[in-house]
KEMAR-464790 format. One line per field, with one value per residue (C-alpha): x, y, z; residue in one letter. Coordinates in nm, 2 decimals. Layout:
# KEMAR-464790
xx	(X; ...)
yy	(Y; ...)
zz	(Z; ...)
lumba	(a; ...)
***
This chain:
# KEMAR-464790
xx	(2.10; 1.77; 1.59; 1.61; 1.26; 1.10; 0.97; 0.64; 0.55; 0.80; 0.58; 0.28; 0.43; 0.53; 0.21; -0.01; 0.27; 0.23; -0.06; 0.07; 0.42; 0.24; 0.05; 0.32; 0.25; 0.32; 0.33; 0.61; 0.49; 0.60; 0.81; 0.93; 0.58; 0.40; 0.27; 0.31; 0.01; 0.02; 0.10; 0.39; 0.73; 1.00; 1.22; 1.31; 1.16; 0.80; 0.52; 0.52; 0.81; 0.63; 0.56; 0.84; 0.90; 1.15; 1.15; 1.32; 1.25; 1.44; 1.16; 0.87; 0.86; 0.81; 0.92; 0.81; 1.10; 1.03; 1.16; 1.44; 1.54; 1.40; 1.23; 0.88; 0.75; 0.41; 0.19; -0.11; -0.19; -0.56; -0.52; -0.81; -0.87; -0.55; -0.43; -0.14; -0.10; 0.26; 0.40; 0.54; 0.81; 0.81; 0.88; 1.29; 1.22; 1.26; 1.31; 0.96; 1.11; 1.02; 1.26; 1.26; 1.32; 1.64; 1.46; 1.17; 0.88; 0.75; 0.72; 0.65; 0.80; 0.48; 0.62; 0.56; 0.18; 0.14; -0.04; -0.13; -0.52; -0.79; -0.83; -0.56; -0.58; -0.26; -0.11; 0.15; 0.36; 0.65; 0.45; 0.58; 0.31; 0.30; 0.10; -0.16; -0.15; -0.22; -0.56; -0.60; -0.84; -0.64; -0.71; -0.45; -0.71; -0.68; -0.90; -0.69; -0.64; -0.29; -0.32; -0.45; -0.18; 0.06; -0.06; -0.09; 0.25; 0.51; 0.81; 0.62; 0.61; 0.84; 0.60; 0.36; 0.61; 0.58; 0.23; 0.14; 0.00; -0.22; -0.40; -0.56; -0.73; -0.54; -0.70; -0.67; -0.39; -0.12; -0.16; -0.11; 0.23; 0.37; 0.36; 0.62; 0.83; 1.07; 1.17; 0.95; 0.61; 0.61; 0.87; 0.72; 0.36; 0.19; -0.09; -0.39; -0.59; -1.01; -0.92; -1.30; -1.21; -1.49; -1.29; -1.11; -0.70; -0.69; -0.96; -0.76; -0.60; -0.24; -0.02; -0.07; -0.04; -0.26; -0.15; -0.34; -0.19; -0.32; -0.47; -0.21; -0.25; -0.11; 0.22; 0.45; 0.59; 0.81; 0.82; 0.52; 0.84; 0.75; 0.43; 0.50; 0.46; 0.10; -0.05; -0.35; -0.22; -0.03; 0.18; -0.04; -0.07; -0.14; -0.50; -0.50; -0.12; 0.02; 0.33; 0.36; 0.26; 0.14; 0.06; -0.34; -0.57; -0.72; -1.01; -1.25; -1.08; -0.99; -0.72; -0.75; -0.54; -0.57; -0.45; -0.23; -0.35; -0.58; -0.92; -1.20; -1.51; -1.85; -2.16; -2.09; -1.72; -1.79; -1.65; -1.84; -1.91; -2.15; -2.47; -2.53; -2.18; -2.13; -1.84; -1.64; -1.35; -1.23; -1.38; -1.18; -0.97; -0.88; -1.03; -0.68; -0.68; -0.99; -0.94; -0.64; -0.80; -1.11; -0.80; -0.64; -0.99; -1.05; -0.72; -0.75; -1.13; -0.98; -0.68; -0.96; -1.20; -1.31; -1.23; -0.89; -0.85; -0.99; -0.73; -0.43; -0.10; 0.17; 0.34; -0.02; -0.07; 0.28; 0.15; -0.10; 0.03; 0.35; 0.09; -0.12; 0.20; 0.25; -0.03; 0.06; 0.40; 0.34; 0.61; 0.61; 0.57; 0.74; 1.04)
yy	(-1.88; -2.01; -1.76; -1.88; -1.97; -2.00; -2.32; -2.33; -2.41; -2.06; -1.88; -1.93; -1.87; -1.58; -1.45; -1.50; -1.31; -1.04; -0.80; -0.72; -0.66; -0.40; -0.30; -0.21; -0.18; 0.06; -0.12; -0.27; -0.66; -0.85; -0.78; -1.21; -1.33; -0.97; -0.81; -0.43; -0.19; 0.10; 0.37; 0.25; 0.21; -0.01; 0.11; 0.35; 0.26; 0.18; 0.28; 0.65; 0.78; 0.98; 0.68; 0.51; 0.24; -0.06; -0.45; -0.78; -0.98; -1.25; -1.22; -1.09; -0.81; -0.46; -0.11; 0.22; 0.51; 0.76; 1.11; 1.00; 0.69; 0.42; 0.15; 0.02; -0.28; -0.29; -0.54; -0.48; -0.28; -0.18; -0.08; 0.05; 0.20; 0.37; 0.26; 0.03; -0.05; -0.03; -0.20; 0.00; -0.08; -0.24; -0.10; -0.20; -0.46; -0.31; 0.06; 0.14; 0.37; 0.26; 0.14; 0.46; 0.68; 0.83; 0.96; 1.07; 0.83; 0.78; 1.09; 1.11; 1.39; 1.62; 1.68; 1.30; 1.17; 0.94; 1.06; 0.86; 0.83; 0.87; 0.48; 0.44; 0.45; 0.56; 0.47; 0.68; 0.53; 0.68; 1.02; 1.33; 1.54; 1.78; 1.55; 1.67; 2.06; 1.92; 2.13; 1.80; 1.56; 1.29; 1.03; 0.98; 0.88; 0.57; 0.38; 0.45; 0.21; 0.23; 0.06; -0.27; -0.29; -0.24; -0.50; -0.76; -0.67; -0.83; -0.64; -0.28; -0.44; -0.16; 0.10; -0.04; 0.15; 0.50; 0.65; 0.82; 0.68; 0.81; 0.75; 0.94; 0.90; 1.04; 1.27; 1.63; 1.76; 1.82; 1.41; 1.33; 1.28; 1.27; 1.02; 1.19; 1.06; 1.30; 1.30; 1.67; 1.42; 1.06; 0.83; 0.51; 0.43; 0.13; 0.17; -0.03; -0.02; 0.07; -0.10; -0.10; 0.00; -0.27; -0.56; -0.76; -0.72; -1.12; -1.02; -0.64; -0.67; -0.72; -0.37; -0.15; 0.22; 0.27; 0.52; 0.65; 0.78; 1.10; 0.94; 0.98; 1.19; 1.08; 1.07; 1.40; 1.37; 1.62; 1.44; 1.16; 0.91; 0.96; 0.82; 0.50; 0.30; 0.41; 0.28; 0.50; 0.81; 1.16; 1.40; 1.68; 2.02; 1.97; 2.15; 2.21; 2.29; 2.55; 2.48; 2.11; 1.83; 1.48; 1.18; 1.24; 0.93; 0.95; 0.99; 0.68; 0.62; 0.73; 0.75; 0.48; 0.57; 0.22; 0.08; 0.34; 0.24; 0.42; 0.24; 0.24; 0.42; 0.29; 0.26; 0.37; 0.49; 0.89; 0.98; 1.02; 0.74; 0.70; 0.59; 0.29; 0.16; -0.09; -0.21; -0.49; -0.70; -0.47; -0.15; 0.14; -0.13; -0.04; -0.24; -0.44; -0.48; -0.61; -0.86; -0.99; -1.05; -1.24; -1.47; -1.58; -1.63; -1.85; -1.99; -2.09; -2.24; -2.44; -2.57; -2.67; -2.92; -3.21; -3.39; -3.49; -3.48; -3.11; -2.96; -2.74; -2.94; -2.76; -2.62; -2.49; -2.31; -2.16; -2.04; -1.91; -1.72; -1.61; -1.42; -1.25; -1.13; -0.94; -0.78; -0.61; -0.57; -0.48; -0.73; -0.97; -1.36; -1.52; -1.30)
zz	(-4.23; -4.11; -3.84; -3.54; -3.34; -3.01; -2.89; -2.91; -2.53; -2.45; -2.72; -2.58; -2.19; -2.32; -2.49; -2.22; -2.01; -2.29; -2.20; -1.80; -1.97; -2.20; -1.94; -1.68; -1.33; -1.09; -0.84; -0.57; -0.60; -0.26; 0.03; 0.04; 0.06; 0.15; -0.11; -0.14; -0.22; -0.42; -0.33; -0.07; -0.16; -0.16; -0.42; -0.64; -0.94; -0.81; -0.60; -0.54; -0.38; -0.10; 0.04; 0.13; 0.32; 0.37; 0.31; 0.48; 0.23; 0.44; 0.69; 0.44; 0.69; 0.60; 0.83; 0.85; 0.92; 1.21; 1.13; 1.33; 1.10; 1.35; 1.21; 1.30; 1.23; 1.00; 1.11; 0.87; 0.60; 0.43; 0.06; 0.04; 0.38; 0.31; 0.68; 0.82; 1.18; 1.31; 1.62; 1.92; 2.11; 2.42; 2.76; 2.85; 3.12; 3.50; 3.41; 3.25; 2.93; 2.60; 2.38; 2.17; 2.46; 2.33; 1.99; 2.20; 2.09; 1.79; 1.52; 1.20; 0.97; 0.91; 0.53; 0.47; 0.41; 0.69; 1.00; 1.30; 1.31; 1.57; 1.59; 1.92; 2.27; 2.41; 2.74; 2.89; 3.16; 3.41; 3.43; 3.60; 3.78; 3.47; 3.26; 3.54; 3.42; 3.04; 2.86; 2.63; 2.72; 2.96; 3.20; 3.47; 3.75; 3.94; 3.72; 3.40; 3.19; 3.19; 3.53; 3.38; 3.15; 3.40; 3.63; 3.34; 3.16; 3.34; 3.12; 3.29; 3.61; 3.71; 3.57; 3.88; 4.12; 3.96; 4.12; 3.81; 3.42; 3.21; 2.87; 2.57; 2.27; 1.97; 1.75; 1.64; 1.50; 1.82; 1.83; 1.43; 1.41; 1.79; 2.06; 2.28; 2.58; 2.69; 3.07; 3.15; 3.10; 3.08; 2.93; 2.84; 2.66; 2.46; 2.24; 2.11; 1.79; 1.89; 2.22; 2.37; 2.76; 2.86; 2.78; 3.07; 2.95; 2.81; 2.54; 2.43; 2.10; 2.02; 2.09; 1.76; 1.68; 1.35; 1.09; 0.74; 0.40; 0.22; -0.11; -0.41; -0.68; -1.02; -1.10; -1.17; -1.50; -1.74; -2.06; -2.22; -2.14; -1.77; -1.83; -2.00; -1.66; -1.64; -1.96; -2.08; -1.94; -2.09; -1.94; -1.86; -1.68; -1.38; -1.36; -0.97; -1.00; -1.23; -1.37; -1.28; -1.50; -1.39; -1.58; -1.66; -1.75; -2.10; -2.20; -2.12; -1.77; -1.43; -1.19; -0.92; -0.60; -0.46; -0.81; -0.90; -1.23; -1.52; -1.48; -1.74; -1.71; -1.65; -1.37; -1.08; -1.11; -1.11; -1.46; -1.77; -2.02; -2.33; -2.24; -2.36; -2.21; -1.98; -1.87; -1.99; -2.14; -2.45; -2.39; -2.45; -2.72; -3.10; -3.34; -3.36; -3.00; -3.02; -3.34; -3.17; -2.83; -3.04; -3.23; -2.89; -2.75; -2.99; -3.01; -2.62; -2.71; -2.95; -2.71; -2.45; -2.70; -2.56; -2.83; -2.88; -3.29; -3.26; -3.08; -3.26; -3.27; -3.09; -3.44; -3.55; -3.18; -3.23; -3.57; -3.46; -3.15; -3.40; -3.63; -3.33; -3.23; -3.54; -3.59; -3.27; -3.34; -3.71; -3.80; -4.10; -3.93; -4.26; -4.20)
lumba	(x; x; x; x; x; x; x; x; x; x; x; x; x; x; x; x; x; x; x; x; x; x; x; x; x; x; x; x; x; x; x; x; x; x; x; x; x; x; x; x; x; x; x; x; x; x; x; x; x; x; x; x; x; x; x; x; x; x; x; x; x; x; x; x; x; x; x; x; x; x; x; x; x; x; x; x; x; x; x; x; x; x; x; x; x; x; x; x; x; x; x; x; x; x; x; x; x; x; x; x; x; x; x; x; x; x; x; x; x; x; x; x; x; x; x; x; x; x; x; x; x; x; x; x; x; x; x; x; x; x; x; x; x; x; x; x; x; x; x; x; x; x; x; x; x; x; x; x; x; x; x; x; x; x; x; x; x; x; x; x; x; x; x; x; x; x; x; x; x; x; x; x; x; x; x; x; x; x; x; x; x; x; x; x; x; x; x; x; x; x; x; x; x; x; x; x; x; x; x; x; x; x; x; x; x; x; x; x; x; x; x; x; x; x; x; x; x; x; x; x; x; x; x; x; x; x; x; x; x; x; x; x; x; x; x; x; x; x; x; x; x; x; x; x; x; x; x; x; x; x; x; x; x; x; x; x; x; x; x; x; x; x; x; x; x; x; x; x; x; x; x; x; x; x; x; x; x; x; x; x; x; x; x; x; x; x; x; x; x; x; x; x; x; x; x; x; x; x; x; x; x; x; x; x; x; x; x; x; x; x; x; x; x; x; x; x; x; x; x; x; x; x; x; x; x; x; x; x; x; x; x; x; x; x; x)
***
């Protein structure tokens, strides 16, 4: 029976598709339309599981849990800052409590690593007289902030006919997981992403709370097969903690948090590297890596000749590609 083959035009689809198949990825992809950094979380079986989070992907919208299971809304996220900006809940039109009242604001479980950062002014709204007592640095003086919003908000228009709101800046550790309402101090609040007081309330941002991730360390593994999502890595003791192993970038490369992926060596990056290396395409390759790379380079040179009668035919492309792919495979192409 004659083996069956490809056609060429799938062959070669499939080739270039080839070296990010090899390569894996860690990573989540898109939420609908919204793409997913490392280290966060969608599902089981990518990002890091510390960091989980959920995805519409009806509405390409993605939600953070509060360590009581309500969702919030992400608005923006900063791979590399490490830092997404969630979006609080309104205040329930003519009573002046914020929509997440019942589970007492928003929290954040302290185990998890997301904290809320020093980057948000917080208004507090529907205040008893013991935010007044408070030994942390709050404004509930007539000229509070909280006022403007207030008079410019017409769904806290109620909030206008309790005397007392206040606002903070968060920062320090009582405020990095916590922005409490509970009926003993004030049970509404809004919050704003480096709000600059100065500004008349038409020019103030959009309502934001922003939070930061710790940076991730690599993943934990047990066995090398752990480690076959991050190419270029080995299960390793972990060296900062006994007992544990994680999956430890080789030789030649370094763990990139923002990547959650094994990156090479070279100027600049912090890890060691011969001297006379620079980086670029190949480095770190085998020699058969490197052979086949040169083949398909020249293959795709070849496709791309301005002259017509130079280029492969489909059958000699297919060929071609069939014999690249056995030298990685080890496979015999005539078989």
């Amino acid at each position: 029976m004659e083996k069956f083959k490809m056609p060429p035009l799938l062959l070669l689809v499939m080739f270039l598709s080839l070296p990010y198949t090899v390569m894996g990825d860690m990573r989540c992809g898109f939420c609908g339309k919204t793409p997913v950094p490392y280290p966060l979380s969608t599902r089981p079986n990518c990002g890091d599981q510390a960091y989980k989070i959920k995805c519409d992907s009806n509405t390409s919208t993605l939600y953070l849990d509060s360590k009581a299971g309500v969702p919030y809304m992400i608005t923006s996220l900063n791979s590399k800052a490490q830092r997404m900006v969630i979006r609080p809940p309104d205040v329930i039109p003519n009573t002046c409590f914020s929509q997440d009242f019942t589970t007492e604001g928003f929290q954040i479980d302290d185990a998890l690593p997301f904290n809320i950062t020093s980057s948000n002014t917080i208004l507090l709204l529907n205040c008893t007289d013991n935010m007044l007592h408070l030994q942390v640095p709050i404004n509930c003086s007539a000229n509070c902030l909280c006022h403007t919003y207030i008079n410019n908000t017409p769904s806290a228009a109620a909030c206008g006919k309790v005397s007392l709101c206040c606002s903070f800046r968060t920062g320090g550790s009582q405020n990095a997981y916590i922005i409490r309402v509970h009926a003993n101090g004030c049970m509404g609040y809004q919050s704003y992403v480096n709000l600059d007081p100065g500004l008349p309330f038409a020019k103030w941002p959009a309502p934001g709370l922003e939070l930061m991730w710790a940076t991730p360390p690599e993943p934990s593994c047990k066995t090398k097969l752990d480690c076959r999502d991050l190419p270029f890595s080995k299960c390793s003791p972990d060296p900062s903690n006994a007992g544990q192993k994680r999956c430890l970038c080789k030789k030649g490369r370094y763990w990139d948090p923002a990547s959650g992926y094994c990156q090479k060596c070279g100027r600049g990056t912090g890890c060691k590297y011969h001297k006379n290396q620079t980086p670029a395409i190949g480095y770190g390759a085998s020699q058969v890596e490197l052979e086949t790379m040169k083949a398909i380079g020249d293959l795709a040179a070849a496709c791309l000749d301005e002259r017509r009668q130079n280029r492969p035919s489909m059958k000699e492309v297919a060929d071609e590609i069939e014999c690249v792919i056995s030298i990685i495979t080890g496979d015999d192409p005539k078989t």
